[in-house]
C-alpha positions in Angstrom: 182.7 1.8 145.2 182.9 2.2 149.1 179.2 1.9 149.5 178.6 -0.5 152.5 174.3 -0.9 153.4 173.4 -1.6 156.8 172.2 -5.3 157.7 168.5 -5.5 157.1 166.0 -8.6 157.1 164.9 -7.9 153.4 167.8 -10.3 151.7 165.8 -13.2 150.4 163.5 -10.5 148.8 166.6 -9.2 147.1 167.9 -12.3 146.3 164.8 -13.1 144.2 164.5 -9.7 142.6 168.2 -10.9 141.3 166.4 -14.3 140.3 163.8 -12.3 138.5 166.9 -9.7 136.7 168.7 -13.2 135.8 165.2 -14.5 133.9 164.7 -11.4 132.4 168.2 -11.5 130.0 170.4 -9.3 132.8 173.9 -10.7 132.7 176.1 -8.4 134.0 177.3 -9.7 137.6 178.6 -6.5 139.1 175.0 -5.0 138.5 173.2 -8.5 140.0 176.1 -8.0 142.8 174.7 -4.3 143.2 170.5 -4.7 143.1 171.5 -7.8 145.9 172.7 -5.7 148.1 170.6 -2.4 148.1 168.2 -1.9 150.0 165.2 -0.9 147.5 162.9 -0.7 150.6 164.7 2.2 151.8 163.9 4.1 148.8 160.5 4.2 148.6 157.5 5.6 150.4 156.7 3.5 153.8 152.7 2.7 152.5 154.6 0.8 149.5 157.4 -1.4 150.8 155.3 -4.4 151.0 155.9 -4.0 147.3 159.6 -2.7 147.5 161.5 -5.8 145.6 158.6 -6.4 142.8 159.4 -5.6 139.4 157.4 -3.0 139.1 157.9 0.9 138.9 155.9 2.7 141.8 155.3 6.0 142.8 157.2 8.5 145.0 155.7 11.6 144.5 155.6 15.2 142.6 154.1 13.3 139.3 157.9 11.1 139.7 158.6 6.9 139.9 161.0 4.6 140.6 161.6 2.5 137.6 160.9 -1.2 137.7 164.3 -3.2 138.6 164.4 -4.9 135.0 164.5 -1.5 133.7 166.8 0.0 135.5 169.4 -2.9 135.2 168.7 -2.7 131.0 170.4 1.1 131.7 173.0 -0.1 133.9 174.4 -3.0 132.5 174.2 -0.7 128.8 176.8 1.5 130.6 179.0 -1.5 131.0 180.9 0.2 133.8 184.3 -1.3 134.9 184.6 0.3 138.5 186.8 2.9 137.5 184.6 5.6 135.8 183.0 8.8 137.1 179.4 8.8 136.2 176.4 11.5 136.2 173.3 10.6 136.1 170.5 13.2 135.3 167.3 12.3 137.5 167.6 11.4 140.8 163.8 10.7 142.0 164.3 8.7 145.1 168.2 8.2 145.0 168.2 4.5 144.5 169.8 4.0 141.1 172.5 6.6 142.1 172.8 4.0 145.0 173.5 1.4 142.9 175.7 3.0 140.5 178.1 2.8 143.9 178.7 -0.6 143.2 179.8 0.0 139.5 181.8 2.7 139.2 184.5 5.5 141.6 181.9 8.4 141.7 178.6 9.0 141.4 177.2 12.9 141.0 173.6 13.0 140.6 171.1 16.1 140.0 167.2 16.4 140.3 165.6 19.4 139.5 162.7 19.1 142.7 164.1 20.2 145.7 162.4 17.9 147.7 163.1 14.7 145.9 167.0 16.1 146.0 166.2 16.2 149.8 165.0 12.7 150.3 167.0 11.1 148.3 170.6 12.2 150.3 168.0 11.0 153.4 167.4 7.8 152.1 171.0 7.5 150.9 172.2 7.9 154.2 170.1 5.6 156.0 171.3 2.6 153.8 174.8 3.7 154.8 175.7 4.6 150.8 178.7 7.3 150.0 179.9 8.4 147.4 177.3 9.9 145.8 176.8 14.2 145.1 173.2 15.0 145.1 173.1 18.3 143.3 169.6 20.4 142.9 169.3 21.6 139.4 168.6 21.5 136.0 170.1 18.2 135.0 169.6 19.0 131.2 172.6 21.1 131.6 174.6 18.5 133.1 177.3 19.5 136.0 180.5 20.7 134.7 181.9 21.1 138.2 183.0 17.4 137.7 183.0 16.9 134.2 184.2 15.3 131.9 182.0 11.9 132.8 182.8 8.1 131.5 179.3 7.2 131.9 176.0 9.5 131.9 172.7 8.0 132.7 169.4 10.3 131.9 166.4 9.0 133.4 163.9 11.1 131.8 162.8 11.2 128.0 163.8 14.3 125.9 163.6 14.8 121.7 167.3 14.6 121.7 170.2 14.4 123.5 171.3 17.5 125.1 174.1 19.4 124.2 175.8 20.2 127.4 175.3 16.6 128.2 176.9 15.5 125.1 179.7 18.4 125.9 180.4 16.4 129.3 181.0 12.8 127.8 184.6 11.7 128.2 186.2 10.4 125.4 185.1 6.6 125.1 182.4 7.3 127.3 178.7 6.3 127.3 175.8 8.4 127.3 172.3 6.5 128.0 169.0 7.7 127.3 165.1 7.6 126.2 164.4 10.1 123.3 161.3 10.2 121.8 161.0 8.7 118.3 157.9 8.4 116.6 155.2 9.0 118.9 156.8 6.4 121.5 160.6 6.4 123.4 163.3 4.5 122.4 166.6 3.9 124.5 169.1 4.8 123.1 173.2 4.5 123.9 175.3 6.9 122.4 179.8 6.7 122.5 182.3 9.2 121.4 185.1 8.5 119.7 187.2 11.6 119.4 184.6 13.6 117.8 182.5 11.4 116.6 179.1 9.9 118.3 177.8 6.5 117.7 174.0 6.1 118.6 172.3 2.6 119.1 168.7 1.6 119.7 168.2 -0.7 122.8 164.5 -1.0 123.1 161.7 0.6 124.1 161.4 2.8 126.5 158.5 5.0 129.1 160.0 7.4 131.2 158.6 11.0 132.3 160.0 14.3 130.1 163.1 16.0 131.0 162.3 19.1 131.9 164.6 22.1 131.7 166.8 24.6 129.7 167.7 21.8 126.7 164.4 19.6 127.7 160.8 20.2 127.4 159.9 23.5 129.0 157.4 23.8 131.9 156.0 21.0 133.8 154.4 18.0 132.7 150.2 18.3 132.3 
């Protein structure tokens, strides 16, 4: 939680992305506290930052987004961090939810499986003056057991279940939060352990890209 962004002239933007987060049902205050002081702008391609703080997912390249605000703050406020926790989160793209898991919890390792999304995301992490954050290049179905086990993991890509190294790598009490796909559509989903037990819950709906790897889809998306 030592992330400190440089000073920029985009704060009333944020504000009222914050504004928008509050109308759409997101309570949590350490997550409001963390999309008002990101700099989104810095995240994204420089032809879209006119359209930076909308609430709506854009494009950053390779066939990859950044999710909309509102959904990203559904995932991070299911987490329901307490500052404390190590979290990994599995899909990087552009590096700007990894930026704001800064403000909710003590470490933040992140993997993305396209070297040059990896790349520009520790670029763009750097210019908004964020630490604490390990951008690993990989296959983030398998998780990172360098720095395992995690309180919180975060998967930003859609699977048909959770996988198993992932599950391996949840610390007891922890949270594991994820889209799977259920019935021709996604569903997010929130899954704890307890000892050896797993509880799963439904959240919503859900429209994220496939997780590709060894315990994902195979092969690249058509």
């Amino acid at each position: 939680m030592g992330s400190r962004p440089l000073a920029d002239t985009y704060g009333g933007y944020r504000a009222r992305l914050v504004e928008t987060l509050r109308a759409k049902g997101i309570r949590d205050l350490a997550v409001l506290r963390a999309f008002g002081e990101i700099p989104r702008h810095l995240f994204i391609p420089e032809a879209l930052v006119r359209r930076a703080y909308d609430d709506t997912s854009l494009p950053i390249g390779n066939q990859q987004t950044i999710s909309a605000p509102s959904t990203q703050a559904r995932y991070l406020e299911a987490l329901a961090l307490n500052g404390t926790e190590r979290v990994l989160e599995i899909g990087t793209g552009s590096g700007y939810q990894a930026a704001l898991l800064t403000y909710l919890c003590r470490r933040v390792v992140t993997v993305e499986r396209i070297a040059v999304l990896a790349s520009g995301a520790r670029t763009a992490l750097e210019r908004a003056g964020i630490d604490g954050v390990l951008v690993v290049t990989g296959d983030g179905s398998i998780g990172y057991r360098s720095d395992a086990p995690y309180e919180g993991i975060v998967v930003a890509a859609a699977g048909p279940e959770v996988p198993e190294p992932l599950l391996e790598q949840l610390a007891e009490g922890g949270r594991l939060v994820m889209p799977l796909e259920r019935g021709g559509g996604q569903a997010l989903v929130r899954i704890t352990r307890a000892g050896d037990s797993l509880r799963e819950e439904t959240l919503g709906n859900a429209q994220f890209v496939p997780l590709i790897g060894r315990h994902g889809h195979t092969g690249e998306p058509s």
